[in-house]
C-alpha positions as CSV (number, residue, x, y, z in Angstrom):
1,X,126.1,-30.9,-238.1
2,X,124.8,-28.2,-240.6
3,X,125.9,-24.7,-240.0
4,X,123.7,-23.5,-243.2
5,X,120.6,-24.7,-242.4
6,X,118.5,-24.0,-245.4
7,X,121.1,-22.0,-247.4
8,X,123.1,-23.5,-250.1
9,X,126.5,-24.3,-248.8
10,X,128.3,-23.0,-251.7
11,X,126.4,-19.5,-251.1
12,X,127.4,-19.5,-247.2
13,X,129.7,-16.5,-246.7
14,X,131.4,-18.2,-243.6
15,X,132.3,-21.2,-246.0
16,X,134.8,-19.1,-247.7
17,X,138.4,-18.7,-246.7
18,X,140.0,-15.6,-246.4
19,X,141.3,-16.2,-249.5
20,X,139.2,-17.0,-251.8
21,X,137.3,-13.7,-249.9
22,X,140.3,-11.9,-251.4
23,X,141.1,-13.3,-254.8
24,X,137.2,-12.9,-255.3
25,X,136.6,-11.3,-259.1
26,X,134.6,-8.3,-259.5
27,X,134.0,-8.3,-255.5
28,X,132.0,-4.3,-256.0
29,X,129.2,-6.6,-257.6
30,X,129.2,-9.8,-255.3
31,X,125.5,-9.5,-253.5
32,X,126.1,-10.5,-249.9
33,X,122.8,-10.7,-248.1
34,X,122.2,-10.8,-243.9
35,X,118.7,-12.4,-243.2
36,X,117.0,-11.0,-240.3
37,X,114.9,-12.0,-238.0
38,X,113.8,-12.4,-234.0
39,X,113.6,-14.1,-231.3
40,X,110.1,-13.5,-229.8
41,X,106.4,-14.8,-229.1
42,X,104.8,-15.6,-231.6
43,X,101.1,-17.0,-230.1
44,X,99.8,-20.0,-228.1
45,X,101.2,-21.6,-231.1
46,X,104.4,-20.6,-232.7
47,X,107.9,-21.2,-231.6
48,X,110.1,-18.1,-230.8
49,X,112.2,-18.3,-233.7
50,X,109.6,-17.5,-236.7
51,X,110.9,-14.7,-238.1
52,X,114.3,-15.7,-238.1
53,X,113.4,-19.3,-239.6
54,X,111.5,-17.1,-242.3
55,X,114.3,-15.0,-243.3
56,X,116.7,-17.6,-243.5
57,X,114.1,-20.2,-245.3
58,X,113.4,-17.5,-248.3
59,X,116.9,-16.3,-248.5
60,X,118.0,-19.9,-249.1
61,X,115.5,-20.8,-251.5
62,X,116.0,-17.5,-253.8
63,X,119.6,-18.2,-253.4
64,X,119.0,-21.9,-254.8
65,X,117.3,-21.0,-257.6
66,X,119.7,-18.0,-258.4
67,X,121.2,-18.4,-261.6
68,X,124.8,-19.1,-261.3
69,X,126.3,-16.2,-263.3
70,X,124.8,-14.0,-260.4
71,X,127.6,-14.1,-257.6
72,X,125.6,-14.0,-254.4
73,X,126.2,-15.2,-250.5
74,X,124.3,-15.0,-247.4
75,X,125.4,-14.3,-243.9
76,X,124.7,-16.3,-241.2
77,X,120.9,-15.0,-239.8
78,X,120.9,-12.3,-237.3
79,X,118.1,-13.4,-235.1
80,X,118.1,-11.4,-232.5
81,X,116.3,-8.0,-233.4
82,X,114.0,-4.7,-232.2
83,X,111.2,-6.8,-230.2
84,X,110.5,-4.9,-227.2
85,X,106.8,-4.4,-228.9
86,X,106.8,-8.6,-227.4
87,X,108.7,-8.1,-224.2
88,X,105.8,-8.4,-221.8
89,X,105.7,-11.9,-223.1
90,X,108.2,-14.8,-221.9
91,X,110.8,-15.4,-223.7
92,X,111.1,-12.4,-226.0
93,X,114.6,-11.6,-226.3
94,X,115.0,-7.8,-227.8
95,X,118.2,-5.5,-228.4
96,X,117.4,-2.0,-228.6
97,X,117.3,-0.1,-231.7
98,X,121.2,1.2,-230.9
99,X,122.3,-2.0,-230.2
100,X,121.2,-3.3,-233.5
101,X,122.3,-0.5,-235.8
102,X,126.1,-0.3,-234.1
103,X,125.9,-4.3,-235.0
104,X,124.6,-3.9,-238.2
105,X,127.0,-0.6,-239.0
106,X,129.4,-2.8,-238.3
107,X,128.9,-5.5,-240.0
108,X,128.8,-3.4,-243.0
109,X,131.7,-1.7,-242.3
110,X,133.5,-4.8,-242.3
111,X,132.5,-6.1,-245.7
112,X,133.3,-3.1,-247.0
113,X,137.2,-3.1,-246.1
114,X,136.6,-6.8,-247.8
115,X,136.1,-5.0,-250.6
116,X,132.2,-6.2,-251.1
117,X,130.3,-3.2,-252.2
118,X,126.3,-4.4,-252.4
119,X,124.6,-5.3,-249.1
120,X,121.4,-6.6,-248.6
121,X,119.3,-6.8,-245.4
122,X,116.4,-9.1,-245.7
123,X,114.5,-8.6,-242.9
124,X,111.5,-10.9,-241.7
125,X,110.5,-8.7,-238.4
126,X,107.8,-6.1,-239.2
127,X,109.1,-4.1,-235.4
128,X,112.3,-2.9,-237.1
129,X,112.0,-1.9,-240.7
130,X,112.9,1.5,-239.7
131,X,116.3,0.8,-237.7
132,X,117.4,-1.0,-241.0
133,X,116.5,2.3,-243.3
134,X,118.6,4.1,-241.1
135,X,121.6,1.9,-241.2
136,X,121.0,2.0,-244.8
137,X,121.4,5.6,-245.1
138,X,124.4,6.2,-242.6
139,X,126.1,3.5,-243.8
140,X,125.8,5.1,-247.9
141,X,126.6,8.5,-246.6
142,X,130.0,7.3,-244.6
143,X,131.0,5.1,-248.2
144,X,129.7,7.0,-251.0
145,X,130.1,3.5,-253.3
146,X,128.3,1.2,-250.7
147,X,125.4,0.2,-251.8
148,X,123.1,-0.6,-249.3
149,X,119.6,-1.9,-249.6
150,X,117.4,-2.5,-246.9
151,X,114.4,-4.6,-247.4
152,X,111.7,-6.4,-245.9
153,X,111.0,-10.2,-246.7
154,X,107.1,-10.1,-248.1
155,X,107.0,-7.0,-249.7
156,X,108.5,-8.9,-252.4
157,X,105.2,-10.0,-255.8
158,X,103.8,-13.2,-253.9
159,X,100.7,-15.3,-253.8
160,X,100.2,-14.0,-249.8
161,X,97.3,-12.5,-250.3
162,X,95.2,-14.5,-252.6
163,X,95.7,-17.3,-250.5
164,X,94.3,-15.4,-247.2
165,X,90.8,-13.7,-246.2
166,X,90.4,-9.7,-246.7
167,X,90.2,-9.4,-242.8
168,X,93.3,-11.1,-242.5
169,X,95.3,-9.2,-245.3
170,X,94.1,-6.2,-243.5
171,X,94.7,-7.3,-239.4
172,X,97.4,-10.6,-239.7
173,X,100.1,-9.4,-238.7
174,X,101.9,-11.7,-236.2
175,X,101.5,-15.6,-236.0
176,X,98.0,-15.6,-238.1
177,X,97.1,-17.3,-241.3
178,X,100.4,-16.7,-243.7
179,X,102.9,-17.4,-241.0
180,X,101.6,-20.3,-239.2
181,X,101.1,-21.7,-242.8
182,X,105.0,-20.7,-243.3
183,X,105.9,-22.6,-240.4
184,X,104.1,-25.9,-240.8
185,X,106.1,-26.3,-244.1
186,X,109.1,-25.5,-242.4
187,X,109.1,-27.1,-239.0
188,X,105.6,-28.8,-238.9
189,X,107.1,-30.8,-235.4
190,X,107.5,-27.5,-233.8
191,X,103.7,-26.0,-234.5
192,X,101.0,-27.0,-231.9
193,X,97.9,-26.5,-234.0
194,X,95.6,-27.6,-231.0
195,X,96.7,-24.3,-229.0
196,X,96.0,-21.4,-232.3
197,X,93.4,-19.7,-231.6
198,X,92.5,-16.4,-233.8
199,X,92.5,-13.1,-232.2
200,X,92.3,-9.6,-234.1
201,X,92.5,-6.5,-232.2
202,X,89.3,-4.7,-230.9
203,X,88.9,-0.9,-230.7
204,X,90.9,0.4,-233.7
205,X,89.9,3.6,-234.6
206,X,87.1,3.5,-237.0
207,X,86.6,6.9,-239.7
208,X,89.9,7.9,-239.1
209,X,93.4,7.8,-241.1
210,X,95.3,6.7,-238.5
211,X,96.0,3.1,-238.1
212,X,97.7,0.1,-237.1
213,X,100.5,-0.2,-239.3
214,X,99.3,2.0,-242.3
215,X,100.4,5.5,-243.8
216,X,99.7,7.4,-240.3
217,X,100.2,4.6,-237.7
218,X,99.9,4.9,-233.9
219,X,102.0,3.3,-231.4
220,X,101.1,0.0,-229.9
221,X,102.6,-2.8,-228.2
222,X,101.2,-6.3,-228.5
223,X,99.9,-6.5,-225.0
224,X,97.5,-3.3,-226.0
225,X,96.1,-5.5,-229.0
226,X,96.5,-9.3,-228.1
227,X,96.0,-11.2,-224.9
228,X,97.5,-14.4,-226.7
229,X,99.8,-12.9,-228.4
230,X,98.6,-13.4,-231.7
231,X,97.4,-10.9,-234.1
232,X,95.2,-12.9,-236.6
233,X,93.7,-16.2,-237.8
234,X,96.0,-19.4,-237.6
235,X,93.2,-21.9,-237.6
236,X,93.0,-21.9,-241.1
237,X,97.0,-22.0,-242.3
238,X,98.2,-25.1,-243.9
239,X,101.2,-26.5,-245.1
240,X,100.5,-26.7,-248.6
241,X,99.3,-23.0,-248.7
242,X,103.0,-22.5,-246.8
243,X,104.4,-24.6,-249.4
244,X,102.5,-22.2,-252.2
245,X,103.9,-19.0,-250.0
246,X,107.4,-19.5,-249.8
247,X,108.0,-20.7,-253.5
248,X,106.1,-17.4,-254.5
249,X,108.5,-15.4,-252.1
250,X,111.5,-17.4,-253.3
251,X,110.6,-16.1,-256.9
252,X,110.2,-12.8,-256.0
253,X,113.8,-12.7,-254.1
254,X,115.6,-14.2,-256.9
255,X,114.2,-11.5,-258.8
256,X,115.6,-8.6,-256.4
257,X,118.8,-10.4,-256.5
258,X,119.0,-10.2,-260.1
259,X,118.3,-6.3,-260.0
260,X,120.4,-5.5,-256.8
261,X,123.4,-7.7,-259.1
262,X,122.4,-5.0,-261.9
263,X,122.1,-1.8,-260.3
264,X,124.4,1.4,-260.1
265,X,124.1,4.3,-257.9
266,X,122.3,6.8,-259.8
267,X,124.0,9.9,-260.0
268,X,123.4,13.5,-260.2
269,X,124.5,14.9,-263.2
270,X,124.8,18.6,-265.4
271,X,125.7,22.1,-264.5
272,X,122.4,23.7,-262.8
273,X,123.2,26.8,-260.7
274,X,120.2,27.9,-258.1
275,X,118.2,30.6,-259.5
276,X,118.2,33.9,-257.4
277,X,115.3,36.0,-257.3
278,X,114.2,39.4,-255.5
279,X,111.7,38.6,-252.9
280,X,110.7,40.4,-250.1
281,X,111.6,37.2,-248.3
282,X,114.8,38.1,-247.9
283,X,117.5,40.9,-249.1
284,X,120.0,38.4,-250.4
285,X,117.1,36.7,-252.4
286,X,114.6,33.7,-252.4
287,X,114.5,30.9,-254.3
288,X,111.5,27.9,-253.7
289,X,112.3,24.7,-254.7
């Protein structure tokens, strides 16, 4: 039985004794990374676990092909997440957006009494980027030296889009071209092409600047845009483009390894004093920034 699944055993934080945890060299730049992912619909299709198997899948890979001079372990994958976008569908499983920050604060919290000092969320869900920025921030404000970064799986340089139609970069979002693709690399037994069927949402607002998921997005749950569930084209994914994807993702991740391994805290520095002015703004004077 593998506990691992697709990450290296000897970069599998719960492999470690306590130990080795604490005669660890250097432990403020050990990388320790907690893929993310859900437990939801995903289509006709998909199995539940997509995002999660996505999340674990690249972290492994990038971890792989790490170099070995980078120090560098993943948790095991959190795969329950912010899905109540899913929940009219069956088996959706969803934790609020408190109950995933307190586990996430937490976690953090306990790797940094280990000592560990650079955290990286790798999150494969596209329903809770936001809960992870804000775990991000609260948990760098309570340790001034924690260095906490959280990020999302694809927006890493990949192949994605060159491999997918314009409509589909634009509207596949959920268990369309690039994921089903994903997935039949992965766990090919556990995709039922003969169900996909390609559904984009109708009525999106046309001449306006408020969209979907863009810079001045609307809220929507899935049930508003999908009566299957899915949110794109699956018909045309294949393994080999999956096969393409996920090395191209794997590259990118080893990248943001390397720089995460590299990077300090930028800090404030010099002796600037705020410059007071009269203004009629105010009798103690006004300064605008």
């Amino acid at each position: 039985m593998s506990l691992h699944s697709y990450i290296p055993p000897d970069r599998f934080f719960p492999y470690l004794t306590w130990q080795a945890i604490e005669q660890m060299p250097n432990k403020a730049n050990v990388v320790i990374v907690q893929p993310i992912g859900a437990i939801e619909q995903h289509g006709y299709h998909l199995p539940l676990v997509v995002d999660a198997a996505i999340a674990t899948a690249v972290t492994g890979r990038a971890l792989q092909d790490l170099p070995d001079d980078v120090p560098a372990f993943a948790l095991p994958t959190l795969c329950y997440g912010k899905s109540n976008e899913h929940w009219h569908f069956p088996g959706t499983i969803t934790l609020t957006a408190q109950t995933l920050m307190a586990v996430l604060m937490e976690v953090g919290q306990s790797l940094y009494r280990a000592g560990f000092r650079k955290f990286v969320l790798v999150n494969a869900h596209g329903g809770q980027p936001q809960v992870l920025e804000i775990v991000a921030r609260d948990l760098h404000q309570q340790y001034e030296d924690f260095l906490v970064f959280p990020l999302f799986v694809w927006q890493v340089p990949n192949i994605a889009a060159a491999l997918l139609s314009a409509k589909e970069v634009e509207l596949g979002i959920h268990a369309g071209d690039a994921e089903t693709s994903v997935l039949l690399a992965l766990l090919p037994d556990r995709v039922h092409m003969e169900s996909a069927v390609a559904e984009y949402p109708h009525g999106l607002p046309t001449d306006s600047l408020l969209s979907m998921e863009g810079k001045l997005p609307f809220a929507w749950t899935t049930r508003d845009l999908s009566v299957s569930g899915t949110l794109g084209d699956p018909t045309t994914a294949t393994a080999e483009k999956g096969d393409r994807i996920l090395d191209s993702l794997a590259q990118g991740w080893v990248r943001v390894l390397q720089d995460v391994h590299r990077f300090q805290q930028p800090r404030a520095e010099g002796k600037f004093k705020p410059k007071l002015q009269d203004s009629p703004h105010s009798s103690i004077g006004y300064h605008q920034s």
